[in-house]
C-alpha positions in Angstrom: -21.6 -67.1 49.7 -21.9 -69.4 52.8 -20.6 -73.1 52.4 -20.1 -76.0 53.7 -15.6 -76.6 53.8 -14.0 -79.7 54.8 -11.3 -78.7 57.0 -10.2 -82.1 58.4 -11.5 -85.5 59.4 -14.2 -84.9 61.6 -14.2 -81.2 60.8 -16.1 -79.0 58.8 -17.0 -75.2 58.6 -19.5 -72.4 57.4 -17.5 -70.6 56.0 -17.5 -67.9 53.1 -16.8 -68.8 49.8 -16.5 -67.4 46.7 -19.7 -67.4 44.5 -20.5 -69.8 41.6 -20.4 -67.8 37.9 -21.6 -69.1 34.3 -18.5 -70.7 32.5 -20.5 -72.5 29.6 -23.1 -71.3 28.0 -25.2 -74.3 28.7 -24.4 -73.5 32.6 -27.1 -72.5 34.8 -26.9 -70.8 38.7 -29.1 -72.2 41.1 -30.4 -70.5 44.5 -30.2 -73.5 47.0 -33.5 -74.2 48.5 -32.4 -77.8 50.4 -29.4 -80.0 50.2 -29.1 -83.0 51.8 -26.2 -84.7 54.0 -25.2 -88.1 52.4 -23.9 -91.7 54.1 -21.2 -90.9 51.7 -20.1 -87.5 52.6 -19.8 -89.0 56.1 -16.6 -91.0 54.4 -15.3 -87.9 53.1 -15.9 -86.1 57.0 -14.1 -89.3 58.1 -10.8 -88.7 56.5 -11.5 -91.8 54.4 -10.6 -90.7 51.4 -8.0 -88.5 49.4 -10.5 -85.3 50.1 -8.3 -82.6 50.5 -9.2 -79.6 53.0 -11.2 -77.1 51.2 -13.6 -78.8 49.1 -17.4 -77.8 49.4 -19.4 -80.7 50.1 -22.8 -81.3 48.9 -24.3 -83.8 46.1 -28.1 -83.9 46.9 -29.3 -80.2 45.9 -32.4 -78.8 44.6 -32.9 -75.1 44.4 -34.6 -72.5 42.4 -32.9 -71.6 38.9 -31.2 -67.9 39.3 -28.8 -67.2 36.4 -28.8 -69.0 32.9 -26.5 -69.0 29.8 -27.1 -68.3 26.7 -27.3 -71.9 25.6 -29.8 -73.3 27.4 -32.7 -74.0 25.9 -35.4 -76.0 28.1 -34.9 -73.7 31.8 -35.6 -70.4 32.7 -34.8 -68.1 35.7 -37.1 -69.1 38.3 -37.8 -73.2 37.2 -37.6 -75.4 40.4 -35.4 -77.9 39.5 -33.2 -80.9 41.3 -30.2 -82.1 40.1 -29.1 -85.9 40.2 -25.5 -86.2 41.9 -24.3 -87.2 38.6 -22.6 -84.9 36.8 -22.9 -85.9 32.7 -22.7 -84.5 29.6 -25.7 -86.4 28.1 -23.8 -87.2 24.4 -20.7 -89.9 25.6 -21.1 -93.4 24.8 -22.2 -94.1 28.4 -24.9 -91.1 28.9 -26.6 -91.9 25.7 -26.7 -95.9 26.8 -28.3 -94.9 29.8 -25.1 -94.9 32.3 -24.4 -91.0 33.4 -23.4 -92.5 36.6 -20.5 -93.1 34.4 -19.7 -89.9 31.6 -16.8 -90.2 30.4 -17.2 -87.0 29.4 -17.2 -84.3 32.6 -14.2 -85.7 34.4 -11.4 -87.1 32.7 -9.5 -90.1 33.2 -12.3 -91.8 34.8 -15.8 -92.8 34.2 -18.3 -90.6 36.1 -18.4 -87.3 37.6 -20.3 -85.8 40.7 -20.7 -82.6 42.7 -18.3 -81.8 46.0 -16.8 -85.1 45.7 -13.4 -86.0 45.7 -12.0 -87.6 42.8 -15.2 -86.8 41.1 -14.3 -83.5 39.0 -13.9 -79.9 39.6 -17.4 -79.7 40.7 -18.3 -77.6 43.5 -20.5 -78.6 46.4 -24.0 -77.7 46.5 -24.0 -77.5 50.8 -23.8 -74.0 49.9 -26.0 -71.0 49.1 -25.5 -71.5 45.0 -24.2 -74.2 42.9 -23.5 -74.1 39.1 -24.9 -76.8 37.3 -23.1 -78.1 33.9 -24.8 -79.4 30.9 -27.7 -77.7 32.8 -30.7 -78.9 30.2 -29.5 -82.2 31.0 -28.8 -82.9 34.3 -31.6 -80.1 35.5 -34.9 -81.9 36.5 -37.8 -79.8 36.4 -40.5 -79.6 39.5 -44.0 -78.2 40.0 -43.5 -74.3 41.3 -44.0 -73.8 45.1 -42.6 -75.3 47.8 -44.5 -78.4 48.2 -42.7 -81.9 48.8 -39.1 -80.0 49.2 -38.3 -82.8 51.7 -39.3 -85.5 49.5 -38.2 -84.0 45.8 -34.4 -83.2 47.3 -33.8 -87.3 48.0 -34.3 -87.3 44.1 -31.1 -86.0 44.1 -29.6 -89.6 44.8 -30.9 -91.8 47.6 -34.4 -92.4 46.2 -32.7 -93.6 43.0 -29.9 -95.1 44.6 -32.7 -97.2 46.8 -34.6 -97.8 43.8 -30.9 -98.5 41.7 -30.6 -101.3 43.9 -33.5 -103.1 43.3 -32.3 -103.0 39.6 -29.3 -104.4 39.9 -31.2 -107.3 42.1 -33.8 -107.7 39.3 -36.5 -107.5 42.4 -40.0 -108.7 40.6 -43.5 -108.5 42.4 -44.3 -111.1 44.8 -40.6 -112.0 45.6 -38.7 -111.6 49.3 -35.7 -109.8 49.7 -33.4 -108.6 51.9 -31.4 -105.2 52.6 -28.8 -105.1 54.7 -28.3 -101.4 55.8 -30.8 -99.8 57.5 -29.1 -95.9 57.0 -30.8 -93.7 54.0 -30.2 -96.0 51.3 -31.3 -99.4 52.8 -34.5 -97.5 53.6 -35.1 -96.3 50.4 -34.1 -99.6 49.3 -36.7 -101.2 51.3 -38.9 -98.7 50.5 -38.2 -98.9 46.6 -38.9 -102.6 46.7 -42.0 -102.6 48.1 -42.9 -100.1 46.0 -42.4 -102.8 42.9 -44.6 -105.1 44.6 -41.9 -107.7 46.6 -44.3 -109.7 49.4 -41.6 -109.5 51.8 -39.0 -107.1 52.2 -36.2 -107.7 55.6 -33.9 -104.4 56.6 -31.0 -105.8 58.8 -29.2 -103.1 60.8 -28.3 -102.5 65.0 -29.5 -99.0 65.0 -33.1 -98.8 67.1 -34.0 -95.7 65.0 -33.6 -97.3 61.2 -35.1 -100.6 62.7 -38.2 -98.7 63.6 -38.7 -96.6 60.2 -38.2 -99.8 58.7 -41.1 -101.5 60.4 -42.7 -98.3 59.8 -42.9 -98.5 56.6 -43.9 -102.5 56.2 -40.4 -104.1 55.9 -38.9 -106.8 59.1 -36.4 -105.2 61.5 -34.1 -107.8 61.8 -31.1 -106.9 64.8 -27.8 -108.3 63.8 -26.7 -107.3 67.4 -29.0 -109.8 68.7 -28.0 -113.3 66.9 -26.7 -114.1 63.3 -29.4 -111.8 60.4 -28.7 -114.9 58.1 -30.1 -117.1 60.7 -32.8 -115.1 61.2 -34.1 -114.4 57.7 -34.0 -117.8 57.2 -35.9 -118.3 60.1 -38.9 -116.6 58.7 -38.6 -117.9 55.1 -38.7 -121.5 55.6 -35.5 -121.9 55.9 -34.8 -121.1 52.1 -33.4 -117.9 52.7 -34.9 -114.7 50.5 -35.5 -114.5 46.8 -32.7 -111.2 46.1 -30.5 -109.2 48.1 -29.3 -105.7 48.8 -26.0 -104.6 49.9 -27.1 -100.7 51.2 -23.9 -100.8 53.4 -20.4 -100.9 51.5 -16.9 -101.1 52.4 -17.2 -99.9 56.1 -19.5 -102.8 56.9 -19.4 -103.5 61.2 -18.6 -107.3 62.4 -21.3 -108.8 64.4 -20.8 -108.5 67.9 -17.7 -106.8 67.9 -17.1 -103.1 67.7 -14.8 -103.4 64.3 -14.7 -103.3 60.5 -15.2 -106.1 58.4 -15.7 -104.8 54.6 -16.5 -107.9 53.3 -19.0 -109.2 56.1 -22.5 -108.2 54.6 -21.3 -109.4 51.0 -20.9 -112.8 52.5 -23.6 -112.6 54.5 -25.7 -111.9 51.4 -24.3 -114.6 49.6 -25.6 -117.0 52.3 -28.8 -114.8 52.7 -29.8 -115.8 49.4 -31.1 -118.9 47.4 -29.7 -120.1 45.0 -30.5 -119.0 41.9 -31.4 -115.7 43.4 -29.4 -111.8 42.7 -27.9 -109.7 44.6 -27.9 -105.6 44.1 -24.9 -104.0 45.3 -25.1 -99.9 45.5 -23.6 -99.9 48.9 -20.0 -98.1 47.9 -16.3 -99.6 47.9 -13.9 -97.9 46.8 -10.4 -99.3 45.1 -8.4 -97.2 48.0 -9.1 -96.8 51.9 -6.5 -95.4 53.8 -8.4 -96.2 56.8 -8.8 -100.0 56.1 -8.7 -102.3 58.7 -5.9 -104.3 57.0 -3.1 -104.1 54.7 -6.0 -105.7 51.8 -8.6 -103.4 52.6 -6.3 -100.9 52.3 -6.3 -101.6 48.5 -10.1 -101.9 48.2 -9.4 -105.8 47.6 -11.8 -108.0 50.7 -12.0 -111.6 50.8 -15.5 -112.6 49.5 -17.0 -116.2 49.2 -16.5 -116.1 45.3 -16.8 -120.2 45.6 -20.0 -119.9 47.8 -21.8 -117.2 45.0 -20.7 -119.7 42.2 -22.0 -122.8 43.7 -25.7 -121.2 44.6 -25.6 -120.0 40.8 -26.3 -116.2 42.4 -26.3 -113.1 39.7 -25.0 -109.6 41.1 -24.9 -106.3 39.6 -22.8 -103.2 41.1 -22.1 -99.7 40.3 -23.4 -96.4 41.5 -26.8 -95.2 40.8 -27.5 -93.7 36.8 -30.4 -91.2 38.5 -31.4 -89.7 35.2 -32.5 -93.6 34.5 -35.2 -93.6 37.1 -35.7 -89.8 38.3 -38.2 -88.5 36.3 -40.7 -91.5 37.0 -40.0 -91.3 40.9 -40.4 -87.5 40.7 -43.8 -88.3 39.3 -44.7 -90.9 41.6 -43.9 -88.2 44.5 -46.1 -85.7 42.5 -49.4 -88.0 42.1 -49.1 -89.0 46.1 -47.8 -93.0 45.4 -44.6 -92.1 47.1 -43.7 -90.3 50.1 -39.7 -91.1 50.6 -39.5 -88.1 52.9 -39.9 -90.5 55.9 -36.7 -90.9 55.9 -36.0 -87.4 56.5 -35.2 -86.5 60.4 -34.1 -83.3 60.8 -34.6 -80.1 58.8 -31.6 -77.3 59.8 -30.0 -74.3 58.6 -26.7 -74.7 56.8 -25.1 -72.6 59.8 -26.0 -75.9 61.4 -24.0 -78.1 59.5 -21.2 -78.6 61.3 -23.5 -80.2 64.8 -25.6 -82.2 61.9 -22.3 -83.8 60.8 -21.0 -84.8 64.2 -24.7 -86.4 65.4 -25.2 -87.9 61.4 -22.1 -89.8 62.5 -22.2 -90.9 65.3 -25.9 -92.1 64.8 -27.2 -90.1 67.9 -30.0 -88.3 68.6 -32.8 -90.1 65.7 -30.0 -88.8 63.5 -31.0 -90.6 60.2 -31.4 -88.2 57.3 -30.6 -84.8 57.6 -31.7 -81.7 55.2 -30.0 -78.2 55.3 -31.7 -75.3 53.8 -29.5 -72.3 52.5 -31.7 -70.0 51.8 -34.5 -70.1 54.1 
């Protein structure tokens, strides 16, 4: 089959692959319909991570089910389904408390498991014209037959959770303001996901014109870090107070104001200034304990310098952690389903997976409207 294989930082190929097979009987093969590129695949493309070259990339797949094992009880041959990034085995300690972001189960030695990811199990990418799916009446999500709402049912996959995730970990209530800082997939969704729960006033900060606009688009305030300080200006427009909660949809490779550098810690500080006291923060943005492309020695170790004094003092609450889909999946696939949510806006370019390779190269350099990209195998 055709996949997507890292060759290299800033390199990756089409190239023929061998095919997924059943190796459980709870395994099913899916036909790949869409799979999406991910903000975090763009660290693997980077060479900011251990990824070694041959892994199939791929984490945000939905597909048609080809192949099942003898097992599986709740699927058929021919279900539409979407898989969360998560790989879990649905029976550890953490899936049955809710946390399949973090199985211990599926890939041992550490607490969470995911597909084409390094450090994340043996899992194969979904970029790809199959994937096999593990623990398949688990982590398999059913959709209507048909083709309808591809574009929007494949962000199910992670970034409408991980958006919605966010909000979560910020405790966002109706009525209250927030801000996202982030303006890529995430921070949309983010923004999106928090108006959705009824905030009064939702703030994206990013430099890129293209997320500034979908932001407005959808009802949120663009605010420009390029053009003066985004605490300043949130503050600005909330009486000076500064916003109920705050999301961090950026992580470790966070840009300094003004200058054309890294500072990983920069939007957790802003944040921590962005927001009352008293207020949250939500932090799904990614850092990771090792980056061999840090800007300093400290970095390099996943350890930043964060205003831990400032966040005490203002009495702020802050959750991390990557998304647990299964947690809000089912009810976001329903919301899409009865017409309340459209995430799909996010979406801006629809390609072939012989077109990878060029989506990679413009998804990272933020060129061209590049904002969300969607590859379909098996058109």
């Amino acid at each position: 089959m055709k996949a997507v294989v890292y060759k290299g930082p800033f390199e990756v190929a089409v190239e023929q692959v061998e095919n997924p097979g059943l190796q459980h009987p709870n395994d099913v093969i899916v036909r790949v319909t869409s799979t999406a590129i991910c903000g975090s695949d763009l660290h693997m493309y980077e060479g900011r991570t251990a990824a070694e070259p041959g892994i199939v990339f791929g984490h945000e797949n939905l597909g048609i089910i080809e192949e099942t094992g003898d097992g599986v009880s709740t699927l058929k041959r021919g279900d539409r389904v979407v898989m969360p990034f998560n790989v879990a085995c649905g029976f550890c300690k953490n899936c049955t408390a809710g946390f399949t972001g973090f199985c211990v189960t599926v890939n041992p030695g550490f607490a969470g498991g995911a597909y084409g990811y390094v450090a994340m199990g043996p899992f194969i990418g979904g970029q790809a014209e199959y994937v096999r799916v593990p623990y398949a009446d688990f982590n398999c999500l059913k959709l209507p037959e048909g083709d309808a709402n591809e574009s929007d049912f494949v962000l199910l996959a992670d970034i409408f959770p991980t958006g919605y995730h966010g909000n979560e970990l910020a405790d966002v209530r109706p009525g209250e303001s927030v801000a996202v800082y982030g303006g890529g997939p995430v921070g949309l969704m983010a923004a999106y996901s928090a108006l959705l729960r009824g905030a009064k006033k939702v703030f994206v900060v990013d430099r890129v014109a293209e997320r500034l606009q979908k932001a407005e688009e959808i009802g949120a305030i663009p605010v420009n870090f390029a053009e003066g300080n985004p605490v300043e200006q949130i503050k600005d427009q909330t009486e000076g107070e500064g916003t109920d909660k705050g999301i961090d949809a950026v992580g470790y490779q966070a840009q300094a104001r003004g200058e054309d550098r890294e500072e990983p810690a920069t939007v957790l500080n802003s944040l921590v200034e962005t927001v009352r006291p008293t207020g949250a923060l939500g932090i799904p943005g990614l850092y990771v304990p090792s980056d061999p492309g840090g800007p300093d020695e400290q970095a390099k170790q996943g350890k930043l310098v964060v205003a831990i004094g400032r966040l005490f003092e203002k009495g702020l609450r802050l959750g991390t952690g990557q998304c647990n889909v299964k947690r809000y999946n089912r009810q976001l696939r329903d919301m899409i389903i009865e017409g309340r949510a459209r995430p799909s806006f996010v979406v801006s370019h629809e390609l072939s997976l012989d077109e990878a390779p060029q989506a990679y190269e413009k998804f990272d350099k933020r060129v061209e409207g590049y904002t969300k990209v969607v590859l379909h195998p098996n058109r």
